[in-house]
C-alpha positions as protocol buffer text, in pm:
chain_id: "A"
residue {
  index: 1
  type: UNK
  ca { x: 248 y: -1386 z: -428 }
}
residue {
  index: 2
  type: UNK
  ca { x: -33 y: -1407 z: -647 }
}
residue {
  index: 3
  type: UNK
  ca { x: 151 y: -1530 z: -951 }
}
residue {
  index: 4
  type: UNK
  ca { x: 10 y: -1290 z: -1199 }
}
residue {
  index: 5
  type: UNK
  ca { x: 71 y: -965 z: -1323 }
}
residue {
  index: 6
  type: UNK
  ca { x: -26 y: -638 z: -1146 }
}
residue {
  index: 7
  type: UNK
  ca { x: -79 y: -293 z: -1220 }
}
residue {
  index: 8
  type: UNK
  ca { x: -65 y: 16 z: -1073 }
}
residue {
  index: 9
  type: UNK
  ca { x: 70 y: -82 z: -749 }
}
residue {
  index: 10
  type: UNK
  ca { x: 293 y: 132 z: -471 }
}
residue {
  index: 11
  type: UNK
  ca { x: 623 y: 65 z: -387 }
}
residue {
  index: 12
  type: UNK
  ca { x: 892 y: 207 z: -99 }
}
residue {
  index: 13
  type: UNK
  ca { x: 1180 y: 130 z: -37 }
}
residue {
  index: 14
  type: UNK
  ca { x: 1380 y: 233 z: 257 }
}
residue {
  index: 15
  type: UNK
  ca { x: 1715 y: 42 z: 415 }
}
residue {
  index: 16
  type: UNK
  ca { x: 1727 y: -230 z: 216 }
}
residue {
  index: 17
  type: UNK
  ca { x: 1375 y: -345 z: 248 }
}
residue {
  index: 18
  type: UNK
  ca { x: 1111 y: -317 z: -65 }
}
residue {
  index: 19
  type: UNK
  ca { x: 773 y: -308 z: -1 }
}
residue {
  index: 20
  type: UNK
  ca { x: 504 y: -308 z: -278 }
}
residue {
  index: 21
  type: UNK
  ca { x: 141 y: -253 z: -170 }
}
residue {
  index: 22
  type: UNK
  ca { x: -224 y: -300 z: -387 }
}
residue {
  index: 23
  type: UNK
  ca { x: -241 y: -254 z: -775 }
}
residue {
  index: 24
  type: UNK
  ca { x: -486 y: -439 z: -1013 }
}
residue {
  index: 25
  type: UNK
  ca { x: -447 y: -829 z: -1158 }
}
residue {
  index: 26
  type: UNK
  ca { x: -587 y: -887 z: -1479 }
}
residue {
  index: 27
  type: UNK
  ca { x: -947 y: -722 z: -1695 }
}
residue {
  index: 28
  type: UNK
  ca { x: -1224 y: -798 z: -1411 }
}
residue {
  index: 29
  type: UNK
  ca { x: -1259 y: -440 z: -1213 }
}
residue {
  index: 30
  type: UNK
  ca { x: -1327 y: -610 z: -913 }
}
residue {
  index: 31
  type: UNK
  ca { x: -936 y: -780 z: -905 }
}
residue {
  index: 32
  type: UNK
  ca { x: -794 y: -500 z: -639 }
}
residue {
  index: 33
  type: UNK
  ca { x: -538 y: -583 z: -444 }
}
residue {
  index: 34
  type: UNK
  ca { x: -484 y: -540 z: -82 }
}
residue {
  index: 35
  type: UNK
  ca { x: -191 y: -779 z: -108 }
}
residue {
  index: 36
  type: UNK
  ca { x: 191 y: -683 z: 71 }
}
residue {
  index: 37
  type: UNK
  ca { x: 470 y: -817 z: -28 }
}
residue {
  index: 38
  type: UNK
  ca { x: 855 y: -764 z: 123 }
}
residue {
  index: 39
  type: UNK
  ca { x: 1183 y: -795 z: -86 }
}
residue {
  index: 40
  type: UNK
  ca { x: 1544 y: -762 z: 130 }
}
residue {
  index: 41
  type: UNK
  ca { x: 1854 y: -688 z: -71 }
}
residue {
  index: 42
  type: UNK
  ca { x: 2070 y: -924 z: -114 }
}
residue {
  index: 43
  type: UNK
  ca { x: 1874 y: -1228 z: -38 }
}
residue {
  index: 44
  type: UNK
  ca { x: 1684 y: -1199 z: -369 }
}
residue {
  index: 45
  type: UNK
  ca { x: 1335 y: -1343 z: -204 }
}
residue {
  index: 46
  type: UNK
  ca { x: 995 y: -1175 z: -190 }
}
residue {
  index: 47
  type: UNK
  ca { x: 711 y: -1303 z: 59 }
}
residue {
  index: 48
  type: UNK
  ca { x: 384 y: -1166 z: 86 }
}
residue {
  index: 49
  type: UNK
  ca { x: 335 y: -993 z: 436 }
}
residue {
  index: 50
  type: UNK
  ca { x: 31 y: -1138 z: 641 }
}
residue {
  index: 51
  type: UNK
  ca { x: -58 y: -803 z: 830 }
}
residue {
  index: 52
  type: UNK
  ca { x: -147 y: -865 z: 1167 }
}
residue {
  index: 53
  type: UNK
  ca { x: -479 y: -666 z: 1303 }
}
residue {
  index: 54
  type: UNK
  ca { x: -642 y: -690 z: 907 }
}
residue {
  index: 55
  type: UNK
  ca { x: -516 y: -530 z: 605 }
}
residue {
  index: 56
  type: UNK
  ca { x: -558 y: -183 z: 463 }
}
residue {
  index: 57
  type: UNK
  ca { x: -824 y: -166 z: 194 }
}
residue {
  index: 58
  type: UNK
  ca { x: -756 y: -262 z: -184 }
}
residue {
  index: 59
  type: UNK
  ca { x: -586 y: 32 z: -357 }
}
residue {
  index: 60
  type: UNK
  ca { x: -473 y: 123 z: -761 }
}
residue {
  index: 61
  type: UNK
  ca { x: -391 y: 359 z: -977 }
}
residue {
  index: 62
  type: UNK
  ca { x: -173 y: 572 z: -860 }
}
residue {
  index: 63
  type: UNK
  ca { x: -209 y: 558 z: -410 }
}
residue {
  index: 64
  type: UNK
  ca { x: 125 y: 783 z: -283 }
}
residue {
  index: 65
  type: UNK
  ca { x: 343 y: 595 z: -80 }
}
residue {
  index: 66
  type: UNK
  ca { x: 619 y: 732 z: 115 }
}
residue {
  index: 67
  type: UNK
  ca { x: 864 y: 603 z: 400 }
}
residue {
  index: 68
  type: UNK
  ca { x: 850 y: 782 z: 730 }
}
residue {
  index: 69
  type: UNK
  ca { x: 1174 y: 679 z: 936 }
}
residue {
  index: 70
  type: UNK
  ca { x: 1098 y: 861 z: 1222 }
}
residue {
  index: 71
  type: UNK
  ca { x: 758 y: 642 z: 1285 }
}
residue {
  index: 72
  type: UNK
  ca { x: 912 y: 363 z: 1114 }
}
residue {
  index: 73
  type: UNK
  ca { x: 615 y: 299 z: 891 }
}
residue {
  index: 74
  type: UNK
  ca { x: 499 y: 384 z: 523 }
}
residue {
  index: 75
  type: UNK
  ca { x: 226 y: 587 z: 476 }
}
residue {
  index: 76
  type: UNK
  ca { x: -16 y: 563 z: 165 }
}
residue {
  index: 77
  type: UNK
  ca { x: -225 y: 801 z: 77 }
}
residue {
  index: 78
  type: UNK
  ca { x: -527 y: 855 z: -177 }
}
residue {
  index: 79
  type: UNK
  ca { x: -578 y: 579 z: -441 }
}
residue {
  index: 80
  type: UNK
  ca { x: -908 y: 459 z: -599 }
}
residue {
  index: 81
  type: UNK
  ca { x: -1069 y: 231 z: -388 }
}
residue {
  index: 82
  type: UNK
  ca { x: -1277 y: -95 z: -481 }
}
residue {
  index: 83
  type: UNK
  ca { x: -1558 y: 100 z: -593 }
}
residue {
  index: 84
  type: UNK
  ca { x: -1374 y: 330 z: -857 }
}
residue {
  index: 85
  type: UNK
  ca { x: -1425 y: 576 z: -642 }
}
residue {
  index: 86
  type: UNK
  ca { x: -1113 y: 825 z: -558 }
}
residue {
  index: 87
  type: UNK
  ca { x: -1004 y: 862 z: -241 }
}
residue {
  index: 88
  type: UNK
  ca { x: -828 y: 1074 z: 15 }
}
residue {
  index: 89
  type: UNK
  ca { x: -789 y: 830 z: 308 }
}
residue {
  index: 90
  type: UNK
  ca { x: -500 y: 768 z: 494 }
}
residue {
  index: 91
  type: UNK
  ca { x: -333 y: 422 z: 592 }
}
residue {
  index: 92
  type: UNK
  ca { x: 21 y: 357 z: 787 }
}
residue {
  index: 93
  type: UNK
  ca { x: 185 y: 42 z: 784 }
}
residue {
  index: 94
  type: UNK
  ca { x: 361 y: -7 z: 1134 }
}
residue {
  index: 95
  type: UNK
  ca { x: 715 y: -209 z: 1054 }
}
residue {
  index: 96
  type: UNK
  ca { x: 740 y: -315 z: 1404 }
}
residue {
  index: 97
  type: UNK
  ca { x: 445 y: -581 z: 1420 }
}
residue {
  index: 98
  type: UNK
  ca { x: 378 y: -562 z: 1054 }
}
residue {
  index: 99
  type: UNK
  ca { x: 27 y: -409 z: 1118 }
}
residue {
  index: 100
  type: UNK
  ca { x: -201 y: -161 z: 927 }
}
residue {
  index: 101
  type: UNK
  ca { x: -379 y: 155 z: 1102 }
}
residue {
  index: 102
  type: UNK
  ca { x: -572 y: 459 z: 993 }
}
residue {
  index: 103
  type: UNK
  ca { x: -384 y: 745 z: 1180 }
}
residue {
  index: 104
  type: UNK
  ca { x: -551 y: 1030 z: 1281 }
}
residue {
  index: 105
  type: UNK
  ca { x: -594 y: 1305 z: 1124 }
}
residue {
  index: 106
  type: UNK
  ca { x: -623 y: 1665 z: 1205 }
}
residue {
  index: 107
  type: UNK
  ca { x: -718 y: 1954 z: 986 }
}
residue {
  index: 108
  type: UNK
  ca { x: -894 y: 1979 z: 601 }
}
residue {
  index: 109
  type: UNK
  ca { x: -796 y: 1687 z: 435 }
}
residue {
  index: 110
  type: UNK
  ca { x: -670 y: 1724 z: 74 }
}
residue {
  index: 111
  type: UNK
  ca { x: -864 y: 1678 z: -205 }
}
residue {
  index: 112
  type: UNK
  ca { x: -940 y: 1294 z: -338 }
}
residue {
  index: 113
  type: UNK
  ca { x: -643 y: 1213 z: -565 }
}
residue {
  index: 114
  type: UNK
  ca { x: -483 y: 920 z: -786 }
}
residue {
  index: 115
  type: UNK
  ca { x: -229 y: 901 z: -994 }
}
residue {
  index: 116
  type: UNK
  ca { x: 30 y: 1136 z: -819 }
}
């Protein structure tokens, strides 16, 4: 863990595992975070999560994230992005190999959104 404050970031939580994903350290806009880090109850430890395969790209204010127990994965959606920009991409993180992907999509995307 970074050791500082953050902003903004995700968080899901799903049978007894806490996740928290991205958010924003300090006053410089360029301190996004595309940092993952893992809480279990009842140990009372975090560690950040080293993604294997690369990590999904910075995201604050306000990037859904929602547990999908079926796929066994969180999904994050929307988010600005490093350039300020908002954004209606689409990133899974796989619990079984802790890795990131873009699934694909079908259909007319939503909108760009943030803080939903």
């Amino acid at each position: 863990l970074r050791g500082m404050p953050a902003s903004s970031c995700c968080a899901v939580t799903d049978d007894g595992r806490q996740f928290l994903f991205g958010g924003h350290v300090g006053t410089e806009v360029t301190n996004n975070l595309s940092e993952l880090c893992k809480g279990e109850n009842g140990h009372l430890q975090w560690r950040q999560v080293t993604a294997k395969g690369g990590e999904a790209p910075p995201r604050i204010a306000g990037a859904s994230m929602v547990y999908d127990s079926a796929g066994d994965q969180f999904i994050v959606f929307g988010g600005w992005d490093v350039h300020f920009k908002c954004s209606n991409r689409l990133w899974a993180f796989l619990f079984k190999g802790e890795r990131w992907t873009a699934p694909p999509v079908s259909g007319d995307l939503p909108c760009p959104r943030l803080g939903h």
